[in-house]
The first five atom37 places (N, CA, C, CB, O) and aatype in JSON, in Angstrom:
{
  "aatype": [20, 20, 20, 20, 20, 20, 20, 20, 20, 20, 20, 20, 20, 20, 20, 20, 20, 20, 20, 20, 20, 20, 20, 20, 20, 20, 20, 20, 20, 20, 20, 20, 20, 20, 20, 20, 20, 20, 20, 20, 20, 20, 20, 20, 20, 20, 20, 20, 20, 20, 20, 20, 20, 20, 20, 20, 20, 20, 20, 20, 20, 20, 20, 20, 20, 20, 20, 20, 20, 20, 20, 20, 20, 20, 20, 20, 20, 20, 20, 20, 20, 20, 20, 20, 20, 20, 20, 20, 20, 20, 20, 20, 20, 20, 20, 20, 20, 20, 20, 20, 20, 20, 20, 20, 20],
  "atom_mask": [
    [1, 1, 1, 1, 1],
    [1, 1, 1, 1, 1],
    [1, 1, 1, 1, 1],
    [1, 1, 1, 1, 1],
    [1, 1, 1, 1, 1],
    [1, 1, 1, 1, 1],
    [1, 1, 1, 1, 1],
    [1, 1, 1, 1, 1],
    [1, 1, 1, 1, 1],
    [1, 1, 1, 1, 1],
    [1, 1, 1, 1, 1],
    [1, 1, 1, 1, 1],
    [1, 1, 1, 1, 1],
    [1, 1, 1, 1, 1],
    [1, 1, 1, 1, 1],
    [1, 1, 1, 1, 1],
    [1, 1, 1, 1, 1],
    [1, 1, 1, 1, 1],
    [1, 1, 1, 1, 1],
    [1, 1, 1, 1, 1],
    [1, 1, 1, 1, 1],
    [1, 1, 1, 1, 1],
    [1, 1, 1, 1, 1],
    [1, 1, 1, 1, 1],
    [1, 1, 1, 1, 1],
    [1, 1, 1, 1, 1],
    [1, 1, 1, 1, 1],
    [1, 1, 1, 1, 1],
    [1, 1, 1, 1, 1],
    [1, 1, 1, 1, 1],
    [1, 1, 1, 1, 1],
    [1, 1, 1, 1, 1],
    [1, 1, 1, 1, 1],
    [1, 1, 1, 1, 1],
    [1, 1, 1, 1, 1],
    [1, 1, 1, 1, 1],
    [1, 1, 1, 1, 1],
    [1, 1, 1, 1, 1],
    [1, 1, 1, 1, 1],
    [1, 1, 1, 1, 1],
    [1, 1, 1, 1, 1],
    [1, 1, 1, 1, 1],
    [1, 1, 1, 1, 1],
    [1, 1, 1, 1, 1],
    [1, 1, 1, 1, 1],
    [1, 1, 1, 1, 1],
    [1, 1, 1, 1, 1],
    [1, 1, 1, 1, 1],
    [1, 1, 1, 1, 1],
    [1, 1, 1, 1, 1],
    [1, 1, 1, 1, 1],
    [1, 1, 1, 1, 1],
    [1, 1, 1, 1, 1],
    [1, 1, 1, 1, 1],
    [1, 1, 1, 1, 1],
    [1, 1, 1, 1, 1],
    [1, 1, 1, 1, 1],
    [1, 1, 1, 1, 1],
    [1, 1, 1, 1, 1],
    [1, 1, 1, 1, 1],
    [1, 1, 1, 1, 1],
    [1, 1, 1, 1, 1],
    [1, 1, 1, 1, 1],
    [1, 1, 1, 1, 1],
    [1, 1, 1, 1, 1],
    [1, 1, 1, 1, 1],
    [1, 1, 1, 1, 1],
    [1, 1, 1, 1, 1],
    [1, 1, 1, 1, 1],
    [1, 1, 1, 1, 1],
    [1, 1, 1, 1, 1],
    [1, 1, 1, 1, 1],
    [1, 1, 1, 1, 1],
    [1, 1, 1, 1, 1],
    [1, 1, 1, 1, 1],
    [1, 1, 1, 1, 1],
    [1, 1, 1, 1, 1],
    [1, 1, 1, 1, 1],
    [1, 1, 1, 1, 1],
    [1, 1, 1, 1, 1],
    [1, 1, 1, 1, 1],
    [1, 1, 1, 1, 1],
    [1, 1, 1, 1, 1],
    [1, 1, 1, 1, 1],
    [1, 1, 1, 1, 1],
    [1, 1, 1, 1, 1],
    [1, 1, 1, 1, 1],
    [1, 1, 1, 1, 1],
    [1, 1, 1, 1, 1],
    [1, 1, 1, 1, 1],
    [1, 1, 1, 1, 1],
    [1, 1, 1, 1, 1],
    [1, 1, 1, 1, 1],
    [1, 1, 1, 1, 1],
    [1, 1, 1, 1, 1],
    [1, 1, 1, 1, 1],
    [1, 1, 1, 1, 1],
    [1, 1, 1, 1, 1],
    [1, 1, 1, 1, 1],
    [1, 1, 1, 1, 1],
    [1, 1, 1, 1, 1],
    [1, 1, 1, 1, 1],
    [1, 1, 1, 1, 1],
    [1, 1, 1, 1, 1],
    [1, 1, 1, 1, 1]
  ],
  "atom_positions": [
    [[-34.48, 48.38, -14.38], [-34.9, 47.15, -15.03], [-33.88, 46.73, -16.09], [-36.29, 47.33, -15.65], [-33.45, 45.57, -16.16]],
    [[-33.5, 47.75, -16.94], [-32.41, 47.61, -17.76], [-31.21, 46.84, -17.55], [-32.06, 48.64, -17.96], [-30.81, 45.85, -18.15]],
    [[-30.51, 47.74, -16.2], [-29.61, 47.15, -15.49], [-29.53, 45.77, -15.2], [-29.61, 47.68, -14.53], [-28.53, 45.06, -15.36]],
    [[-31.04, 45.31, -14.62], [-30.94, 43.85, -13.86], [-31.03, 42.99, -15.0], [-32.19, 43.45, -12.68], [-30.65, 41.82, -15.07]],
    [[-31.47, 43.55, -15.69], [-31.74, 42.32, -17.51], [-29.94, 42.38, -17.67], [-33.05, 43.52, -19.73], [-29.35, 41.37, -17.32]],
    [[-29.04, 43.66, -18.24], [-28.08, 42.69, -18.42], [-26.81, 42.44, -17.14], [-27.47, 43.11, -19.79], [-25.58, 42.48, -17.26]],
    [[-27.45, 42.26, -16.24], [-26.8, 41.46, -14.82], [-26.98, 40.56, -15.43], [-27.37, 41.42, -13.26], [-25.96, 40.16, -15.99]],
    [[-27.8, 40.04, -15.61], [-28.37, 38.67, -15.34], [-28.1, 37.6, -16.6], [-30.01, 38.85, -15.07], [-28.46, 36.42, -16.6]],
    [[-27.15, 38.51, -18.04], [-26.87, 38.11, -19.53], [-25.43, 37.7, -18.9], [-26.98, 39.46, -20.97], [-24.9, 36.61, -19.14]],
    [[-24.67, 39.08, -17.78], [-22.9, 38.92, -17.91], [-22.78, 38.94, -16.64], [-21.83, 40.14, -18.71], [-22.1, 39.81, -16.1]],
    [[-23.71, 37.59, -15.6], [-23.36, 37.36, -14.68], [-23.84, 36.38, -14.16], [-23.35, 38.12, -14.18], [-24.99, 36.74, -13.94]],
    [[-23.67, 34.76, -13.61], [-24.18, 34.0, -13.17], [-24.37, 33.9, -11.33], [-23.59, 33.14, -13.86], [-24.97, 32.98, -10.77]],
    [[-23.82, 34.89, -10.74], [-23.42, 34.49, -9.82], [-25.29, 35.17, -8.96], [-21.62, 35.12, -9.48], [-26.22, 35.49, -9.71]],
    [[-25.36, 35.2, -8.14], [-26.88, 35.65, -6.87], [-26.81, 37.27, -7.32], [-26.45, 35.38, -4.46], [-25.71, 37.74, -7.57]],
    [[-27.83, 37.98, -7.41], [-27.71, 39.27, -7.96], [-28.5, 40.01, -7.12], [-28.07, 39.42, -9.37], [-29.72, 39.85, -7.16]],
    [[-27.93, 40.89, -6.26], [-28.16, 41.91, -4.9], [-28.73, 42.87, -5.78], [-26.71, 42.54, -3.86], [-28.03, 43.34, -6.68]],
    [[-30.22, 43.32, -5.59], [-30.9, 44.42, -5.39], [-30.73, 45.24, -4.31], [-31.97, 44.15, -5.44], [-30.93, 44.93, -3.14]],
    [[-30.3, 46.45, -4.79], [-30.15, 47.43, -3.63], [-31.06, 48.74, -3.83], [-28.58, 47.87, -3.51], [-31.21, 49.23, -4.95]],
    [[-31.69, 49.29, -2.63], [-32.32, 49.78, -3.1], [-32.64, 50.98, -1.43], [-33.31, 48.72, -3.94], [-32.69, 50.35, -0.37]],
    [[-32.81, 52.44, -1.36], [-32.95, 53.23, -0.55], [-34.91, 53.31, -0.47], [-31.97, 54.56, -1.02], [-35.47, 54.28, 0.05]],
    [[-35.55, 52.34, -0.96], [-37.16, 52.34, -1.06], [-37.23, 50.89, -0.24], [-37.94, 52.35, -2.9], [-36.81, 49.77, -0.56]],
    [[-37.93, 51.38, 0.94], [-38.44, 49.39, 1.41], [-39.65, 49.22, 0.92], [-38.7, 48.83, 3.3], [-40.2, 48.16, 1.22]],
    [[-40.5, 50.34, -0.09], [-41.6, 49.79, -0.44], [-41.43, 49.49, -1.96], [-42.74, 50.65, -0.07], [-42.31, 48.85, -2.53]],
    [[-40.43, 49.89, -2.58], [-39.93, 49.27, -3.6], [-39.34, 47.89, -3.75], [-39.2, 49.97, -3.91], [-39.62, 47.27, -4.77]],
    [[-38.48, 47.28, -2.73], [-37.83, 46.3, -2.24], [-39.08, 45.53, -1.7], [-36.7, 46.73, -1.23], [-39.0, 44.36, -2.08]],
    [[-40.29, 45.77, -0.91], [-41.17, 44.5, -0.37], [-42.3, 44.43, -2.15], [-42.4, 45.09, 1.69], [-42.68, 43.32, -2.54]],
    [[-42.55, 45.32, -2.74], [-42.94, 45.3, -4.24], [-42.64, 44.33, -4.63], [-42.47, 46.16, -5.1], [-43.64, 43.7, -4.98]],
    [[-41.48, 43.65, -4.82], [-40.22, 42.67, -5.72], [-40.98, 41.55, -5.01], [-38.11, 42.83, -5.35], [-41.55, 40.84, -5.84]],
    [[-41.18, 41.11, -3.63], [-41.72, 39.84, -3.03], [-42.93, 39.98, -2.31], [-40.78, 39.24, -2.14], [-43.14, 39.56, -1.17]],
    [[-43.8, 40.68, -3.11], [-45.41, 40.92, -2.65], [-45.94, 41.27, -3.73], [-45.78, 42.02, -1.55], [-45.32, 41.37, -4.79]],
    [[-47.45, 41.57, -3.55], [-48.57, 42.37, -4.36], [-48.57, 43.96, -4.14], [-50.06, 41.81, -3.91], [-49.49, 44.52, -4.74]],
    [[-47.86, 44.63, -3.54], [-48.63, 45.46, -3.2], [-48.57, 47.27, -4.18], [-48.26, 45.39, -1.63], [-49.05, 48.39, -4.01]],
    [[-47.71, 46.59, -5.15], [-47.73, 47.65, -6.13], [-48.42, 47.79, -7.38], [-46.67, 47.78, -6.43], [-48.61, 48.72, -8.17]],
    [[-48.91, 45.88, -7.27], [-49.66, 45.12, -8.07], [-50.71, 46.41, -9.32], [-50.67, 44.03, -6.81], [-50.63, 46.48, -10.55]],
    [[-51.62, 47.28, -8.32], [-52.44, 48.16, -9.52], [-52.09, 49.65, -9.01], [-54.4, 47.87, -9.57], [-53.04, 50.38, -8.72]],
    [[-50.91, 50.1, -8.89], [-50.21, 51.4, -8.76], [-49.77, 51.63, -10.47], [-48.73, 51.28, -7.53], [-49.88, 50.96, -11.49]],
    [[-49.38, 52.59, -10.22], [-48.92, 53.37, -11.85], [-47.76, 52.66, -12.22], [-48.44, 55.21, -11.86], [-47.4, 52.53, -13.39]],
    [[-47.0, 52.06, -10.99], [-45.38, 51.35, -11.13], [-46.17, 49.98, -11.09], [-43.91, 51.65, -9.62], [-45.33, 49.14, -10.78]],
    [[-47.33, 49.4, -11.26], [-47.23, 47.87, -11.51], [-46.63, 47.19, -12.6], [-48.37, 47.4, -11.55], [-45.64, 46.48, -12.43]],
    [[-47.26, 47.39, -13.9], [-46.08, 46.87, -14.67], [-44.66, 46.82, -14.72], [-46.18, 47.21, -15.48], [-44.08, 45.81, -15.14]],
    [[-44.08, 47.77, -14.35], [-42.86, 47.35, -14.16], [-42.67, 46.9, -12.98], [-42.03, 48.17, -14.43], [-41.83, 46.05, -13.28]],
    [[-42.78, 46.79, -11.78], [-42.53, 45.95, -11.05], [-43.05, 44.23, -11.53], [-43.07, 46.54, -9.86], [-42.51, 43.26, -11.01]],
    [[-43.92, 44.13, -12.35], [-44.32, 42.75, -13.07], [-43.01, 42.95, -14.09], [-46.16, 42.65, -13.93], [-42.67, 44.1, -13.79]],
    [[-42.45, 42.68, -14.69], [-41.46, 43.23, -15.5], [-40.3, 42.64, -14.87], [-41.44, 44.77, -15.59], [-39.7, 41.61, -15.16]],
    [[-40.08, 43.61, -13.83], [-39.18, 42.73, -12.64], [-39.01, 41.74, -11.98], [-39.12, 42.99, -11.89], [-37.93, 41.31, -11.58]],
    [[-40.36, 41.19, -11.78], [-40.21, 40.04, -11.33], [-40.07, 39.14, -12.54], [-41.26, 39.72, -10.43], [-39.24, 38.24, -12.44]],
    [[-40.58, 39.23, -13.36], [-40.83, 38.1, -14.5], [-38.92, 37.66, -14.82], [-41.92, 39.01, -16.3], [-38.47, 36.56, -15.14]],
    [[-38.24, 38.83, -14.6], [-36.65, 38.75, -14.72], [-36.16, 38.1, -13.17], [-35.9, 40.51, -15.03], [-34.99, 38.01, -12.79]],
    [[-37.24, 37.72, -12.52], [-36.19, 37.38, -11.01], [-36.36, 35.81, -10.81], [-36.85, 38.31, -9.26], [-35.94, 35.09, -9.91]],
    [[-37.23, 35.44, -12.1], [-38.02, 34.23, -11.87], [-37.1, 32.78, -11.57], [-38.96, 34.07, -13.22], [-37.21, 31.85, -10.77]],
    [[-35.98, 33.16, -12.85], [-34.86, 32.27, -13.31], [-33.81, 32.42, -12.43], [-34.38, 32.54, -14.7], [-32.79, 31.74, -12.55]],
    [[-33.98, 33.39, -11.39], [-32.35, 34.05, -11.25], [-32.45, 34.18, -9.62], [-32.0, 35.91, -12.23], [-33.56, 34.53, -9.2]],
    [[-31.46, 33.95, -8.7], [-31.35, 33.96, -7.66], [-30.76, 35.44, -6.77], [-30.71, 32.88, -7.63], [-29.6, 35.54, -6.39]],
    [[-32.34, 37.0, -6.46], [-31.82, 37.62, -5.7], [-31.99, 37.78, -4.48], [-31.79, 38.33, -6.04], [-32.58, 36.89, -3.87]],
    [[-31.6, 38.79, -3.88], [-31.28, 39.08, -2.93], [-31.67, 40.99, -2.58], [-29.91, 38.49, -3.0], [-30.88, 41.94, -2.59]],
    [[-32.85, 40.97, -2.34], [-33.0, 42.33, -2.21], [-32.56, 42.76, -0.56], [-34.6, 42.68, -2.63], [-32.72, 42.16, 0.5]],
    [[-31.85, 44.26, -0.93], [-30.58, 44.8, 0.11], [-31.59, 46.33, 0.71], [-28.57, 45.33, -1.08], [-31.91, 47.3, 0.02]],
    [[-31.77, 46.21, 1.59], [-32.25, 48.02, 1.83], [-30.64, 48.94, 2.03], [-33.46, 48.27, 3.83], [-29.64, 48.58, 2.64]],
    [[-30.76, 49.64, 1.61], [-29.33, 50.77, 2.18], [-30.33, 52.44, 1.89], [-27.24, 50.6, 0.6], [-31.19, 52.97, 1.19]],
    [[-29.54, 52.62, 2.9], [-30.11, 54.49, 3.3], [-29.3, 55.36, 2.28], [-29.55, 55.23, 5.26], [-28.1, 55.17, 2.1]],
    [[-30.01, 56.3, 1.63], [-29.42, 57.19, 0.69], [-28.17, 57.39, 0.77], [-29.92, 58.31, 0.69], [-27.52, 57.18, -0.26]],
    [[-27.39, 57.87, 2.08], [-25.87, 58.06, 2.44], [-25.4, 56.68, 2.4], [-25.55, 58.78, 3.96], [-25.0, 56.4, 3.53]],
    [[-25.29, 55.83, 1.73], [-24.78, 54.73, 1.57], [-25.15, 54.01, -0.02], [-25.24, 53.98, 2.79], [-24.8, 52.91, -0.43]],
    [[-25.86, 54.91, -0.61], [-25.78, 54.85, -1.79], [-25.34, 56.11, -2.98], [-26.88, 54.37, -1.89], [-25.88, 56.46, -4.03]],
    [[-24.4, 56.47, -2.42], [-23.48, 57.76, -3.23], [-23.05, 56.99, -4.42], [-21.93, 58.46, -2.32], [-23.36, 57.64, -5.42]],
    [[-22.62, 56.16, -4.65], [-22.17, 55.43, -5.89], [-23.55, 55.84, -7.34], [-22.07, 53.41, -5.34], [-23.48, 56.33, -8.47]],
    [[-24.56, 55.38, -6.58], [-25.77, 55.73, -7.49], [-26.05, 57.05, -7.71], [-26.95, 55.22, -7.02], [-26.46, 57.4, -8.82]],
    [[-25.88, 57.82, -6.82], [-26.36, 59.55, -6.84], [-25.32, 59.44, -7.96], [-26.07, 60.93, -5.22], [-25.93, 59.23, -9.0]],
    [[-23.96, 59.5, -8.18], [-22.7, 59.89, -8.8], [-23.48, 59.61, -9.94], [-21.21, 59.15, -8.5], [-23.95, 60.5, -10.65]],
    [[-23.69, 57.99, -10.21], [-23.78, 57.37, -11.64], [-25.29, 58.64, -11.99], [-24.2, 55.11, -11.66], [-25.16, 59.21, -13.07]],
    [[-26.08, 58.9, -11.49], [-27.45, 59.74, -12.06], [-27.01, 60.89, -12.66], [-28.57, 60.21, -10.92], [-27.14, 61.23, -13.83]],
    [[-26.11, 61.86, -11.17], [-25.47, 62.85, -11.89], [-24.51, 62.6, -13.3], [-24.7, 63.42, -10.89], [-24.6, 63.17, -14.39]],
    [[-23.78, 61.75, -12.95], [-22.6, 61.91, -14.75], [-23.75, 61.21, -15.86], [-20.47, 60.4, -14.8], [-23.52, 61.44, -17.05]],
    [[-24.89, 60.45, -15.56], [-25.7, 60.67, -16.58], [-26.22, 61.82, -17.03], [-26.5, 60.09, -16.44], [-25.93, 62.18, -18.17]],
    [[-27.01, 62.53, -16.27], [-27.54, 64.1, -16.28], [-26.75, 64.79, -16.87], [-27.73, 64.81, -15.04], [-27.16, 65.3, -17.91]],
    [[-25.4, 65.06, -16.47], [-24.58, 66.14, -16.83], [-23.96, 65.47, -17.88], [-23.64, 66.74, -15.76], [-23.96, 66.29, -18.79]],
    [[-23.33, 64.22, -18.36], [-22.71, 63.96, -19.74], [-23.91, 63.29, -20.9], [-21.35, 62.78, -19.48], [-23.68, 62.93, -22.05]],
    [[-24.85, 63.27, -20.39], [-26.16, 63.2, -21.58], [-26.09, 61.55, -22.01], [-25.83, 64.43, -23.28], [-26.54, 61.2, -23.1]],
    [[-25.61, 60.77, -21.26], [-25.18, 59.41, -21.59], [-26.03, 58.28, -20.94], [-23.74, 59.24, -21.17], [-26.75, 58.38, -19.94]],
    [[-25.84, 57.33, -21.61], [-26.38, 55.88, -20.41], [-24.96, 55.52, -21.0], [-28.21, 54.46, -20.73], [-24.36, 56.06, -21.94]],
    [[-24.52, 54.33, -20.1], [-23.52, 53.6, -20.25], [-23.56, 52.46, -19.21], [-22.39, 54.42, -20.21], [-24.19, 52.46, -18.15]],
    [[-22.72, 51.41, -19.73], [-22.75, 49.82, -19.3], [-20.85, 49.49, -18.74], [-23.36, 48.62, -21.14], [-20.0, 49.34, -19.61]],
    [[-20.54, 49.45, -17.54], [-19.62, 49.5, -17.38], [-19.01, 47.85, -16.65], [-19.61, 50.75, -16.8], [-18.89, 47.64, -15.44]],
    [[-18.61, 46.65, -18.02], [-18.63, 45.18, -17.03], [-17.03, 45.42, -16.75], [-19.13, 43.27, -17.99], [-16.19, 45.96, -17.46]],
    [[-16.93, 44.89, -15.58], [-15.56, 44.44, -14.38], [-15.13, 45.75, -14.14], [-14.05, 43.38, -14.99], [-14.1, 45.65, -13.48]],
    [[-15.41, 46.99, -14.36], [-14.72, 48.05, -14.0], [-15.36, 49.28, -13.71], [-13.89, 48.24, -14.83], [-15.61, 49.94, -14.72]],
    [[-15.71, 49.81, -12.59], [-16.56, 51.06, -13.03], [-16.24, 52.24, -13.47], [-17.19, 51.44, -12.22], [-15.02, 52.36, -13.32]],
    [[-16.83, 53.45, -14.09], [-16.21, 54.65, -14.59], [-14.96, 55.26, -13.31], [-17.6, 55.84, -14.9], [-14.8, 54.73, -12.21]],
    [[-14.23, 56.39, -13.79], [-13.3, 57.07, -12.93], [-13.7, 57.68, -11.97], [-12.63, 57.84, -13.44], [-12.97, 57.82, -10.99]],
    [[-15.35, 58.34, -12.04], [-15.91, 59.24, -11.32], [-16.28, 58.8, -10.08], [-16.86, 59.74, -11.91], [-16.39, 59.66, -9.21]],
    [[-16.6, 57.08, -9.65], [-17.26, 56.86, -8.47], [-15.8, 55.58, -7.59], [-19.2, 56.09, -8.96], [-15.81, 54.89, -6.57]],
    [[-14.78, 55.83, -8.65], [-13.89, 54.67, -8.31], [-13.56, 54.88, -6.27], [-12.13, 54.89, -9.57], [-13.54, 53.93, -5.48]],
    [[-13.31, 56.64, -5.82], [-12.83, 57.12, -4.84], [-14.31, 56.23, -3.5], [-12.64, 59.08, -5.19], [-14.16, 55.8, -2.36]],
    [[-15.65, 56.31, -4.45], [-16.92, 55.71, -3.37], [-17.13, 54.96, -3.27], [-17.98, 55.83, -3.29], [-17.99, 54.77, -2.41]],
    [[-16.58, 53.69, -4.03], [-17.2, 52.26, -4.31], [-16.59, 51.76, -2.55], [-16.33, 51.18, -6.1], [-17.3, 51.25, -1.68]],
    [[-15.29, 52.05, -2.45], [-15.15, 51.35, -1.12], [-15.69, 51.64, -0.13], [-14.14, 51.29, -0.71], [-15.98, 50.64, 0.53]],
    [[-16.01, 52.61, 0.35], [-17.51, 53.5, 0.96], [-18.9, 52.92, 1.31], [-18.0, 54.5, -0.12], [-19.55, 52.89, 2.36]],
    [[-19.17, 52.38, -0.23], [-20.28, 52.55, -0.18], [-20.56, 50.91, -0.12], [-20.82, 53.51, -1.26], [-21.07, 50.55, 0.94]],
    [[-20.39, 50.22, -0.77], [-20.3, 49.1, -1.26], [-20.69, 48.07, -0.18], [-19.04, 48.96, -1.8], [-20.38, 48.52, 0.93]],
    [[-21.23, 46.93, -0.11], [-21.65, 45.95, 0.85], [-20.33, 44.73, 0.87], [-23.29, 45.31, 0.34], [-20.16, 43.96, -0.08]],
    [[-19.36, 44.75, 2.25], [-19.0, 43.59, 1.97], [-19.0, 42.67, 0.88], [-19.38, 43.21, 2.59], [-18.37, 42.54, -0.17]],
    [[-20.15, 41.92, 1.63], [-20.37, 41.17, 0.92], [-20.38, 40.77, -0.18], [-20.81, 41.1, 1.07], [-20.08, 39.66, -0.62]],
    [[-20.9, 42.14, -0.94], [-20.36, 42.3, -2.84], [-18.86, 42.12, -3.11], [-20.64, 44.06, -3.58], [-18.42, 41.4, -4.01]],
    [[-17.95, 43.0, -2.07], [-16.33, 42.84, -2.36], [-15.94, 41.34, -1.93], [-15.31, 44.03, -1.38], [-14.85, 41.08, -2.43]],
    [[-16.3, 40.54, -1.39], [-16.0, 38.98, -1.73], [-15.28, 38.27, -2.94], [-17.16, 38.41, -1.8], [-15.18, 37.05, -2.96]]
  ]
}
C-alpha cells in the first residue's frame, strides 16, 4: 500500500499492479475481500486507485524474483527503502528477467 501511495506522488504515467495472488488482484476490482481480516486494506487500496489509472498484472512466483530479492535485503539489512529511477545493486542482474515488457517501454 505504501509503495502504490508513493507511485502514484513520483509518477504520472498508468501504474501496473503485479501481483503472484489472483485473489488478491480480483479483491482490487470486486467485493470479495470486502469482510475478511484484509478488508480494510484492500478499501485503502482502492480508495488510492480511484484517481489513478491501473492495471492489475498476475505473474507466477518464478517471475517475481525481483520481489523475493527486495523482502530478503529487507529481512537481512533491517531496512525499508524507496528507490526512484534506479533500483538497488542486489536485483539489478533480475530486473531483465523478470520484468514485463511492457514496463521496459
Amino acid at each position: 500500500m505504501q509503495g502504490m501511495a508513493i507511485a502514484i506522488q513520483h509518477c504520472e504515467q498508468t501504474i501496473i499492479v503485479q501481483s503472484d495472488s489472483s485473489t488478491a488482484l480480483s479483491a482490487l476490482s470486486g467485493t470479495s475481500l470486502t469482510r475478511s481480516a484484509y478488508g480494510h486494506l484492500v478499501a485503502e487500496i482502492r480508495h488510492l486507485m480511484v484517481d489513478r489509472a491501473f492495471i492489475p498484472m498476475k505473474f507466477s512466483r518464478v517471475q517475481n524474483r525481483v520481489a523475493d530479492r527486495l523482502a530478503t535485503y529487507s529481512r537481512t539489512e533491517r531496512t525499508t527503502a524507496v528507490w526512484l529511477g534506479r533500483g538497488p545493486r542486489c536485483v539489478e542482474e533480475l530486473l531483465p528477467l523478470d520484468s514485463n515488457p511492457m514496463i521496459l517501454e
